[in-house]
C-alpha positions, -999 to +999 in steps of 0.1 A: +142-350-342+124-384-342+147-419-340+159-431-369+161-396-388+180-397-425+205-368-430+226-359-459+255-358-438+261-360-401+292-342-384+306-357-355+326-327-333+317-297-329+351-282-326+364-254-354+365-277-381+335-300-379+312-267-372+326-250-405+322-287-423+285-284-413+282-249-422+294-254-456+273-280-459+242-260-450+255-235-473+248-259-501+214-272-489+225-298-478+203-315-444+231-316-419+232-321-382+262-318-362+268-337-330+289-328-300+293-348-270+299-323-246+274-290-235+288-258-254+306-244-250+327-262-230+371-264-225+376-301-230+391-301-265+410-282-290+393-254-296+382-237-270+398-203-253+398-168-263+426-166-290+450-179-318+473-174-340+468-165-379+497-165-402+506-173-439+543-182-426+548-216-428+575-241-437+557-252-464+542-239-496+506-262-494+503-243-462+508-205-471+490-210-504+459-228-484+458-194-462+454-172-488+420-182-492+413-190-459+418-148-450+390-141-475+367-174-460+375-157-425+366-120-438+333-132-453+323-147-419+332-117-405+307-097-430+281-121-426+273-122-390+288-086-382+316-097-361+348-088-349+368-121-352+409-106-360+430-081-356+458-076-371+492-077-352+518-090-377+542-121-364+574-123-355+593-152-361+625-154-343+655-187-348+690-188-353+691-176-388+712-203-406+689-233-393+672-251-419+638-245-401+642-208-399+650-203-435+622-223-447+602-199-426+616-169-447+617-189-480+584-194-479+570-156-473+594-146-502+582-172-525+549-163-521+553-131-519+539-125-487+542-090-469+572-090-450+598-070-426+635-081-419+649-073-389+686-068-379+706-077-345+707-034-352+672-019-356+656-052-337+652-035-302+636-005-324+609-023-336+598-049-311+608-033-277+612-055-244+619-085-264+660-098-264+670-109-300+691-141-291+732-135-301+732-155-341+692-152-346+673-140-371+641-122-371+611-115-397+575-102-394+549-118-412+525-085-419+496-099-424+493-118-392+473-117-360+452-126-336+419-150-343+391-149-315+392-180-314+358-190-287+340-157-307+351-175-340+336-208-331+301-193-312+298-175-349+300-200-370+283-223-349+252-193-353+256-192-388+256-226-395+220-230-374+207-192-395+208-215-429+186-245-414+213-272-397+208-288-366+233-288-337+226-314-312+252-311-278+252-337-251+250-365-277+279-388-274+283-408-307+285-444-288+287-467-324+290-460-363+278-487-385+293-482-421+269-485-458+259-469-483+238-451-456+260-451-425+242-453-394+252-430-357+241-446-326+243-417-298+239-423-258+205-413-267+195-419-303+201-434-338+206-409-371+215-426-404+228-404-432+245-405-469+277-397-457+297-390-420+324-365-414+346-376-382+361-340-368+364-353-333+397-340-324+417-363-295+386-388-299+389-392-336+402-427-331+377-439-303+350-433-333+374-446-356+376-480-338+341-487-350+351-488-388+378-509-382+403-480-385+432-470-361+452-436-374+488-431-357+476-402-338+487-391-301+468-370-278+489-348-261+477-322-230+496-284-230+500-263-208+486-231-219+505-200-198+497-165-192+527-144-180+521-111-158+538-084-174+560-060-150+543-031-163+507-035-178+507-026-218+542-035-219+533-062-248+495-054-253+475-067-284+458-023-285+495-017-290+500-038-319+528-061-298+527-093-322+524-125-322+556-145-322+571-180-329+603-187-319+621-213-340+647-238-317+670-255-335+660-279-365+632-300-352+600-281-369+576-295-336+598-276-314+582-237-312+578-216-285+551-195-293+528-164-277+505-137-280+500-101-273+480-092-236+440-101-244+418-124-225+438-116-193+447-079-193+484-076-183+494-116-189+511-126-224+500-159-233+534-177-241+537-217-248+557-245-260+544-266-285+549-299-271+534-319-252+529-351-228+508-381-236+474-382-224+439-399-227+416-373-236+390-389-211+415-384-186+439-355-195+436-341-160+458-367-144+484-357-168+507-330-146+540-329-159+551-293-164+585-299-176+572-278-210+566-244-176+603-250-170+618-243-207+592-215-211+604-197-175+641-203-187+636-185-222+614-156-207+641-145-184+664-145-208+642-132-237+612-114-222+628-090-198+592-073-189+573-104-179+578-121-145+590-153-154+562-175-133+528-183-148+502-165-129+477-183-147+476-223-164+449-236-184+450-264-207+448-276-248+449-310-262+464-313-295+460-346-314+495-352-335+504-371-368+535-384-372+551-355-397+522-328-382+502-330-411+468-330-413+446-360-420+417-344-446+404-384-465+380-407-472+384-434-451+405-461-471+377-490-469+343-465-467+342-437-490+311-420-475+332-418-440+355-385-440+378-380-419+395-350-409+420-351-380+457-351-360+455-311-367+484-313-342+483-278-328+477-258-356+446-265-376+423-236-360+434-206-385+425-234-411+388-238-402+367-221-428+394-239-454+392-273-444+356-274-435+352-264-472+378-294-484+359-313-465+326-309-478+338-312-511+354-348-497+316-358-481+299-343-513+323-364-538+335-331-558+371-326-564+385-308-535+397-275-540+437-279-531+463-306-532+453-334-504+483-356-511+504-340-479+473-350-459+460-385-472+454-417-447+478-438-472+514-422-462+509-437-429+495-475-445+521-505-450+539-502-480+531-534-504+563-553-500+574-563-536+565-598-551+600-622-546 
């Protein structure tokens, strides 16, 4: 690539959602390049590591109706390249049944008519062995749910995206961004100009943003990612069809413990909590507060009787979180050839082939395919006061 190159559109992150931006984009014709500032693969952001969760349970509609589609985008990837990238485990989801977050939960499969099992305080142990149902909570399975390979998912698309003709460029760190009708990308080592820019950079969204006068209320926070040893291996393996799980505390919505069946380290459940503590991406390793590895050891000793309840193994995720957990899928309010999608705030993987087609539609000015009012930049602007 020579200095000065002109692209249709330029990605910035090549994490799960800026890699299936650009390969929807290529899928179009469209001459993309996607830029990441790290070597892949690498374990510095949000979308590295061997698994996640998929699910169509959700506390909200948007959300459930978004995944329908996004099953058949992951499917077709799947076909494409040949690849293994899910298997199906179903989900539990676990809270004390009369909390409003729980029964928005189970609202939400039965509205949409998502495949689902109830299970009693009765037939509980039956079903999911060496797991305690907590005295006055409720428990449903989400069929239809399962594990992502999440690092096999991302190499993929990443593959794909290069088969149809785009360029992925890694060690190029975007240093500036110069809005117009052709905005121009200054990296540590060169200067791309294209018709439009989609910013997917995860915890660095608003370092970029900075550049076109935009800051987003969005917090970078480091978790701890644990593995549990199980007392006797298979006891909650992913061959056995063990599922997923969420466990719903109280009413705050943030506050989940979730994990998943034995995989990347045979004999250790991966079990977290979803929040976390502050951090600068840039420096998310001097961030060491494991407060979040004291609730989790509390809950599997009293939930999780065949797990020793000490992590044998701790790796990390950053999340980058909106205010309500939303999304951020817009234009950018002053630039409407800068897209931004961001704050995915721990659960915006199982969303990638979805929301890298919304936002190519966004970059391409169609209309997008869903809904984006729960995600626009505007909920979190000033309110106009009224005129006195």
């Amino acid at each position: 690539m020579s200095a000065q190159e002109e692209f249709d559109c330029i990605v910035i992150g090549a994490g799960v959602q800026g890699s299936f931006t650009a390969y929807q984009l290529a899928q179009r014709k469209r001459r993309t390049l996607l830029l990441e500032q790290f070597v892949l693969p690498h374990t510095r952001g949000s979308s590295h590591g061997q698994t996640r969760i998929i699910r169509k349970a959700y506390e909200h509609d948007f959300y459930t109706q978004m995944m329908e589609e996004c099953y058949e985008l992951w499917a077709q990837l799947e076909r494409e390249a040949g690849v293994k990238l899910y298997r199906q485990t179903g989900l539990l989801i676990m809270g004390p049944e009369k909390s409003t977050n729980f029964q928005m939960f189970r609202n939400t499969l039965v509205n949409n008519k998502v495949p689902m099992v109830t299970l009693t305080s009765d037939n509980f142990s039956q079903h999911i062995p060496n797991v305690v149902l907590a005295a006055g909570d409720g428990a449903v399975v989400d069929v239809s749910a399962g594990v992502l390979y999440a690092d096999r998912a991302l190499k993929t698309v990443q593959e794909q995206f290069q088969k149809l003709g785009g360029i992925l460029q890694d060690n190029e760190k975007v240093t500036d961004i110069k809005p117009g009708p052709i905005v121009t990308v200054t990296t540590s080592s060169r200067v791309f100009r294209a018709k439009s820019v989609v910013i997917t950079a995860g915890p660095w969204a608003n370092k970029l943003l900075v550049h076109t006068g935009l800051n987003l209320p969005l917090e970078v926070v480091k978790i701890n990612v644990c593995y549990w040893r199980e007392k006797v291996p298979g006891s909650y393996d992913v061959k056995r069809r063990f599922p997923c799980f969420i466990l719903t505390e109280g009413e705050e919505s943030k506050e989940h413990i979730y994990g998943l069946p034995s995989n990347e380290y045979p004999g250790m459940m991966k079990i977290c909590y979803s929040i976390g503590s502050r951090t600068d991406p840039d420096f998310r390793d001097q961030q060491t507060n494991r407060s979040d590895i004291d609730i989790l050891q509390r809950y599997i000793s009293r939930c999780f009787p065949g797990l020793f309840p000490e992590p044998a193994v701790v790796e990390s995720c950053m999340y980058t979180m909106t205010p309500d957990s939303h999304f951020i899928l817009d234009h950018h309010p002053t630039y409407r050839n800068i897209i931004i999608g961001a704050g995915f705030s721990g659960h915006g993987f199982k969303f990638g082939p979805i929301i890298g087609k919304l936002l190519c539609e966004l970059s391409q000015g169609d209309a997008p395919s869903y809904d984006l009012s729960p995600f626009q930049i505007s909920r979190f602007l000033d309110k106009p006061k009224p005129a006195l």
